[in-house]
N, CA, C and O of each residue as an XYZ file, in Angstrom:
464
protein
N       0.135     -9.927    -21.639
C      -0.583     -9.205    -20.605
C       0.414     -8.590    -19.633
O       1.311     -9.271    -19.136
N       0.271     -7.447    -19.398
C       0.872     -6.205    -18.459
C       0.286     -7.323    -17.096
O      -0.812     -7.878    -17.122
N       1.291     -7.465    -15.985
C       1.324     -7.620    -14.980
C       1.263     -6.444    -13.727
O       1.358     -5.238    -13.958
N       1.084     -7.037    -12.339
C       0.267     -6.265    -11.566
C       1.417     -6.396    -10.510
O       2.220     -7.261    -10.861
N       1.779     -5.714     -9.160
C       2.585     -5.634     -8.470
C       1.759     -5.541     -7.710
O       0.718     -5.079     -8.178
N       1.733     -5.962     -5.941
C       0.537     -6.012     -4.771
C       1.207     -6.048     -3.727
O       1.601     -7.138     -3.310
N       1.471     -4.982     -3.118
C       1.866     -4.759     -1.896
C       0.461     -5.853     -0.798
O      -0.744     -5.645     -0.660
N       1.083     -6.625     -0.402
C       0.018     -7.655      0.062
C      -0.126     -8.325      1.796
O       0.701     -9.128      2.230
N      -0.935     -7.983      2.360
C      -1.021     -8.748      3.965
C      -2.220     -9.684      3.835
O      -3.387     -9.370      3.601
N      -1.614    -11.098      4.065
C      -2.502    -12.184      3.857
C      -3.429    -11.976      5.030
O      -4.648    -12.128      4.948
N      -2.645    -11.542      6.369
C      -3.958    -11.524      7.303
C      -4.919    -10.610      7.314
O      -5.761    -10.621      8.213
N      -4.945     -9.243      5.844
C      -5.909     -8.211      5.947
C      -6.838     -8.877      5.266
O      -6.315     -9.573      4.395
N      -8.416     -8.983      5.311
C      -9.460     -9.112      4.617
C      -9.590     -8.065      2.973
O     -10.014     -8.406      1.869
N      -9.058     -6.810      3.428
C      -8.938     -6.308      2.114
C      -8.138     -6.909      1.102
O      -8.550     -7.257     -0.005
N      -6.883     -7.024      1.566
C      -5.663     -7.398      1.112
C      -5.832     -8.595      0.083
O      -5.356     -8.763     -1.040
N      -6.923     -9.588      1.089
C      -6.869    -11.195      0.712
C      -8.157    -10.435     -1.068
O      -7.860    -10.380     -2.261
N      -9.489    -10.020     -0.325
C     -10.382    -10.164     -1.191
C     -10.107     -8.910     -2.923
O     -10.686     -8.951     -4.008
N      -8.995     -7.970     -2.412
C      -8.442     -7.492     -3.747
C      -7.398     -8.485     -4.462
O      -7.147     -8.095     -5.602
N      -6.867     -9.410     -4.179
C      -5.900    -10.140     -4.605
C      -6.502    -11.258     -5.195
O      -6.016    -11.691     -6.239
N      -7.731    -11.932     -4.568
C      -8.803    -12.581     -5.083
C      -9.259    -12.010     -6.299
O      -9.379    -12.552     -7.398
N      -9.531    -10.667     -5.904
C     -10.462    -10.267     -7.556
C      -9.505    -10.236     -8.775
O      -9.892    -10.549     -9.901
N      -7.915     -9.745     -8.431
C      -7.056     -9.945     -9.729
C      -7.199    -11.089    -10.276
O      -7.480    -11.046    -11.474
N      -7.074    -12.393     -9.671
C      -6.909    -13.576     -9.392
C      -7.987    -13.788    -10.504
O      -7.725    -13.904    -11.701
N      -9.081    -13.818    -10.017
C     -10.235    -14.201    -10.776
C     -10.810    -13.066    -12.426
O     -11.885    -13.189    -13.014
N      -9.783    -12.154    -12.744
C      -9.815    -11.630    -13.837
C      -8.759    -12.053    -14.936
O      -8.739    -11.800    -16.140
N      -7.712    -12.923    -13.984
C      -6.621    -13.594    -14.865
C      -5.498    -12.598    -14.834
O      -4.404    -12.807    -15.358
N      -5.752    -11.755    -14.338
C      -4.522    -10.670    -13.898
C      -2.981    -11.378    -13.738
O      -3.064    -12.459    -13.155
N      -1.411    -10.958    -14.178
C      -0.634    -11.817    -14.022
C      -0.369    -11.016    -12.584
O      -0.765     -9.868    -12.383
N       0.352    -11.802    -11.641
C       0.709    -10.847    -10.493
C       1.864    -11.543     -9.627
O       2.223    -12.678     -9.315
N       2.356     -9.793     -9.354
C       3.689    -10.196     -8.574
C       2.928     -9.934     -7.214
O       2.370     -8.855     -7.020
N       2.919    -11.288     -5.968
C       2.626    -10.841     -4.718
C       3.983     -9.931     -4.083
O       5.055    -10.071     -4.671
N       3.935     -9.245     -3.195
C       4.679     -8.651     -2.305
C       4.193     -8.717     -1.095
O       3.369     -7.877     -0.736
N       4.578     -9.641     -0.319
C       4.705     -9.721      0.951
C       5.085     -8.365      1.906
O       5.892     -8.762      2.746
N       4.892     -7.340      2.043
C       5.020     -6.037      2.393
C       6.102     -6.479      3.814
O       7.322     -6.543      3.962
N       5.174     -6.668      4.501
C       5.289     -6.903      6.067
C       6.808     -7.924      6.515
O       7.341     -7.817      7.620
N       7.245     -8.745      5.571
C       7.980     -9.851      5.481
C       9.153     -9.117      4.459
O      10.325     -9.320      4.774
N       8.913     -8.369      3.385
C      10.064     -7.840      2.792
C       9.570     -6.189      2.726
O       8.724     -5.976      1.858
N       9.850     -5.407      3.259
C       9.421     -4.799      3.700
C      10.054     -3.257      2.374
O      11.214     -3.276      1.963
N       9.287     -2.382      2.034
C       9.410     -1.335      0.831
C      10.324     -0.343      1.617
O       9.950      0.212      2.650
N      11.656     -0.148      1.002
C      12.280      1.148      1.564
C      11.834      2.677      1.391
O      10.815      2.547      0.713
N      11.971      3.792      1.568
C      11.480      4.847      2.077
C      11.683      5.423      0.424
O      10.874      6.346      0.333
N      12.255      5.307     -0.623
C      12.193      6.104     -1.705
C      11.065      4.670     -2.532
O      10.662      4.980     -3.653
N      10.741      3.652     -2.161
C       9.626      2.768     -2.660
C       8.708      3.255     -2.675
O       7.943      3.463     -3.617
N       8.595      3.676     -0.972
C       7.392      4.105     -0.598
C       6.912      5.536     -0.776
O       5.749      5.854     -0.524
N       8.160      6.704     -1.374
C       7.963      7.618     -1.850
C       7.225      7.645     -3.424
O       6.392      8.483     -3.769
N       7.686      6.640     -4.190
C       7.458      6.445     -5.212
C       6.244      6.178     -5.338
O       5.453      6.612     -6.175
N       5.981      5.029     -4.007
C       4.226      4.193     -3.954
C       3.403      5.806     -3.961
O       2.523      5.943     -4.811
N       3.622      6.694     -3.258
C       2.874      7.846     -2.832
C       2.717      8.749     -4.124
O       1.818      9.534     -4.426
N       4.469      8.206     -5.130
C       3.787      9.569     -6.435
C       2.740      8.596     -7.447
O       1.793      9.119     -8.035
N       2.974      7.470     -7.533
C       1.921      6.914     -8.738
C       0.174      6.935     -7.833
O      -0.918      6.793     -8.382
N       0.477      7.183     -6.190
C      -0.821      6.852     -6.366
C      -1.637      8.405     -5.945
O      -2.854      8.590     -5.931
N      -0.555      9.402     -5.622
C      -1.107     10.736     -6.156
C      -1.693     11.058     -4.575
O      -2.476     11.992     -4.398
N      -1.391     10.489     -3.836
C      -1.793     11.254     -2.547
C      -0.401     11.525     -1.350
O       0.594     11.106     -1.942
N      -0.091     11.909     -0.322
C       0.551     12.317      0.450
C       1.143     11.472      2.086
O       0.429     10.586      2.557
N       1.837     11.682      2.462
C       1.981     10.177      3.031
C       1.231     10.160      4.057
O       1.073      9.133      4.717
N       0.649     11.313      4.347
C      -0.627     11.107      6.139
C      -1.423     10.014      5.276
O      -1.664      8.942      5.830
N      -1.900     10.242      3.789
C      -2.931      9.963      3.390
C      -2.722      7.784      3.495
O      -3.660      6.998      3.366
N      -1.570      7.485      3.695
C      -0.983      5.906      3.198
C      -0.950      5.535      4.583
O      -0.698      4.336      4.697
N      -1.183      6.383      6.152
C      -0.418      5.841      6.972
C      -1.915      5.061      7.447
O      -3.012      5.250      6.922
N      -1.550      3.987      8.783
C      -2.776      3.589      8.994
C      -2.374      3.760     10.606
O      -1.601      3.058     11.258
N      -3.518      5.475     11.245
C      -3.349      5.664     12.036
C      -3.768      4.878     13.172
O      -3.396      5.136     14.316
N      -4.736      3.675     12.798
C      -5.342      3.225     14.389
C      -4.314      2.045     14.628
O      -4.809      1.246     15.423
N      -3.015      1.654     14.199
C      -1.932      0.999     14.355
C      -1.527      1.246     15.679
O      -0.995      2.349     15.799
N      -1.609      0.513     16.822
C      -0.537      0.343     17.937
C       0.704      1.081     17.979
O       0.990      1.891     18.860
N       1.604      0.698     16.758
C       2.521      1.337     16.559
C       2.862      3.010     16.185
O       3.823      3.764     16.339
N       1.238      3.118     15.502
C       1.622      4.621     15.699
C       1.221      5.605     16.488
O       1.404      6.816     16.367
N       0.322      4.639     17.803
C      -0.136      6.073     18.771
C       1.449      5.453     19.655
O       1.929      6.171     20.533
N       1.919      4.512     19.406
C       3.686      4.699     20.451
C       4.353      5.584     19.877
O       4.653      6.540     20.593
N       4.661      5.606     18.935
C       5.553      6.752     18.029
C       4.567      7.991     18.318
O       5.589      8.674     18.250
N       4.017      8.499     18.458
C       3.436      9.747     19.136
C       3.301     10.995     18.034
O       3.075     12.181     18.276
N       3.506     10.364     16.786
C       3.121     11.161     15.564
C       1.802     11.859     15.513
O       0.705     11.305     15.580
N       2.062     13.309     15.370
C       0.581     14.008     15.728
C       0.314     14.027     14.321
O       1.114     13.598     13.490
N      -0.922     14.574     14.017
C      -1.483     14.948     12.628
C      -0.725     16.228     11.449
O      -0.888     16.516     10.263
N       0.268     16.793     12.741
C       1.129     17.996     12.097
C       2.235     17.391     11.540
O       2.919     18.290     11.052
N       2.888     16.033     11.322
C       3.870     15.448     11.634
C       4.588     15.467     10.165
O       4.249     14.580      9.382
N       5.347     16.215      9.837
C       6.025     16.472      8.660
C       6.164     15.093      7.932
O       6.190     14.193      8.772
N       6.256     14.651      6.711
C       6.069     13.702      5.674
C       7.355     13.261      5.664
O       7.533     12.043      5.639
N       8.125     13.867      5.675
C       9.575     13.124      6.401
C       9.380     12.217      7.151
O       9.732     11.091      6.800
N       8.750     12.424      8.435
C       8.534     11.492      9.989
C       7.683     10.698      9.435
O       8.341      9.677      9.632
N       6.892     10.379      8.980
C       6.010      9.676      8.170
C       6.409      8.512      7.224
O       6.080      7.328      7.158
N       7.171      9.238      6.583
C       7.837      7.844      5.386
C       8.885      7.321      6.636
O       9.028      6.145      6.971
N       9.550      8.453      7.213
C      10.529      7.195      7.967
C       9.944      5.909      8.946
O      10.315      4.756      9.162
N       9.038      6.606      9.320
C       7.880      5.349     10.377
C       7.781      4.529      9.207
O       8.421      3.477      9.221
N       7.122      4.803      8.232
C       6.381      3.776      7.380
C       7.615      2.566      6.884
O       7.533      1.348      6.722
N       8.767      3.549      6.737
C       9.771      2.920      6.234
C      10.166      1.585      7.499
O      10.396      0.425      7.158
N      10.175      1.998      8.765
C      10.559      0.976      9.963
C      10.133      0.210     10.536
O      10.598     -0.658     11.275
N       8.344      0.720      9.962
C       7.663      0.097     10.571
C       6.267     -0.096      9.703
O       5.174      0.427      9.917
N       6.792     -1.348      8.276
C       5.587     -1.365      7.753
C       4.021     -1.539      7.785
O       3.246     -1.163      6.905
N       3.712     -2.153      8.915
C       2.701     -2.487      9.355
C       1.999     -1.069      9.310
O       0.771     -0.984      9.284
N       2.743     -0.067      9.304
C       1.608      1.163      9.273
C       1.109      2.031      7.720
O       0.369      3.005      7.578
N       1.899      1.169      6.655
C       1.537      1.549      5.505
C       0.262      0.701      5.121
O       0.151     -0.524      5.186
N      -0.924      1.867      4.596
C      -2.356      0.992      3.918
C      -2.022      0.236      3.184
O      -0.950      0.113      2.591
N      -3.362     -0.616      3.157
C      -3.273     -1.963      2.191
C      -4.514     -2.510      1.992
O      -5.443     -2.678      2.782
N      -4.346     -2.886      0.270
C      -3.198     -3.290     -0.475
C      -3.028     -2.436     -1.185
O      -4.017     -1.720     -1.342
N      -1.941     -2.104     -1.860
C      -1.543     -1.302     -2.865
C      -1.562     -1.940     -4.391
O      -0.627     -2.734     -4.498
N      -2.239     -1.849     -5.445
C      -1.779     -2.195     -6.099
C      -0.913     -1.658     -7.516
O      -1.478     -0.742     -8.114
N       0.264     -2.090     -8.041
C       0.796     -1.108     -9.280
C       0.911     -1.901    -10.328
O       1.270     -3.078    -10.326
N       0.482     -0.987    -11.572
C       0.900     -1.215    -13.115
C       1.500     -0.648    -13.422
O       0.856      0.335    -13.786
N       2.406     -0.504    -13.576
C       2.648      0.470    -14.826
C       3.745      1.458    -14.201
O       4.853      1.155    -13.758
N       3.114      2.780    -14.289
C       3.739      3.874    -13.283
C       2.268      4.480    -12.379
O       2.242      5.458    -11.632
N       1.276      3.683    -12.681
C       0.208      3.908    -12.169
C       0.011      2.820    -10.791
O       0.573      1.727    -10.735
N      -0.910      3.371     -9.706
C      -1.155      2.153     -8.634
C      -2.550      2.813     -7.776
O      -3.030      3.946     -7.757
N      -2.870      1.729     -7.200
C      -4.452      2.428     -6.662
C      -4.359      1.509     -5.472
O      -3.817      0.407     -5.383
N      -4.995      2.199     -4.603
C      -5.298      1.800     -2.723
C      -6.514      0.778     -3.250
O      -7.371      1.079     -4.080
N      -6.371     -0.543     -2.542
C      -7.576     -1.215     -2.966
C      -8.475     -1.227     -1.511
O      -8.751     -2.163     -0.761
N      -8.775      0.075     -1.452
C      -9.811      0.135     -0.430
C     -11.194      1.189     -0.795
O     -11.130      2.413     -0.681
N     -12.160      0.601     -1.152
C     -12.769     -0.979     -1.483
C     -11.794     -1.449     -2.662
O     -11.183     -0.808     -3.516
N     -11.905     -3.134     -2.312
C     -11.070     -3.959     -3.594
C     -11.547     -3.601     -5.174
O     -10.920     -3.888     -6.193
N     -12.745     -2.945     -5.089
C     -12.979     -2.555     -6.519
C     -12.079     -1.212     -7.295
O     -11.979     -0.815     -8.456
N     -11.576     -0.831     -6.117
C     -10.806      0.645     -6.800
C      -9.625      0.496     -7.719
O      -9.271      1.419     -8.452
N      -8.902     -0.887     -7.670
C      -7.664     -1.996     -8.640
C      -8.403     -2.128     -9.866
O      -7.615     -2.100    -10.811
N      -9.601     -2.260    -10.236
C     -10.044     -2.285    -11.710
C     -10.041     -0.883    -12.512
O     -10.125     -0.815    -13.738
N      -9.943      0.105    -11.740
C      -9.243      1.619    -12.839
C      -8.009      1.135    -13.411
O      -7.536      1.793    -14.338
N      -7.436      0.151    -13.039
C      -5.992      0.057    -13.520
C      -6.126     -0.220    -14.776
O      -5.309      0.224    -15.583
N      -6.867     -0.771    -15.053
C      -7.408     -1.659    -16.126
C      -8.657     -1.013    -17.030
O      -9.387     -1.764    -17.676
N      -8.829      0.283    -17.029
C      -9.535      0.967    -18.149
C      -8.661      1.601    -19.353
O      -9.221      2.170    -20.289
């Protein structure tokens, strides 16, 4: 069995109840502690090409941290991965990857495309 990679925050409710559902399909899985080992800026470029969207689309604007950083909505994708890069707490979650493929598990059901 192909194993699963999970960008993972135990204190998100998403985070916990997509990691649950691998869990309970027998999924093999690598946790990633995101927040604690944190994805460098060509990771997180990479996270952005398997999962096919753009980095406004990964950031999580109602973060503390990013109305301080003062990043407007115009904010070039450069400024973006580098925040995300310094300051993970503002990358969505959970992420999950197979393959060269990975899906936002928001809702936790969106991780079972991985698996068609």
């Amino acid at each position: 069995m192909t194993s699963v990679t999970i960008w993972h925050n135990p204190r998100c409710s998403k985070s916990r109840q997509t990691l649950a559902l691998l869990q309970d399909r027998g999924v093999e899985i690598v946790e990633r502690r995101y927040l604690e080992a944190p994805p460098t800026r060509d990771e997180i470029t990479a996270a952005l090409s398997a999962l096919g969207i753009s980095a406004g689309e990964l950031l999580r604007r109602g973060e503390a941290q990013f109305k301080s950083l003062e990043l407007g909505k115009d904010a070039p994708d450069a400024a973006l991965l580098d925040a995300m890069a310094e300051h993970p707490v503002l990358i969505e979650r959970p992420i999950v990857f197979k393959g060269s493929r990975a899906v936002l598990g928001r809702p936790p059901e969106n991780v079972l495309a991985l698996f068609d």
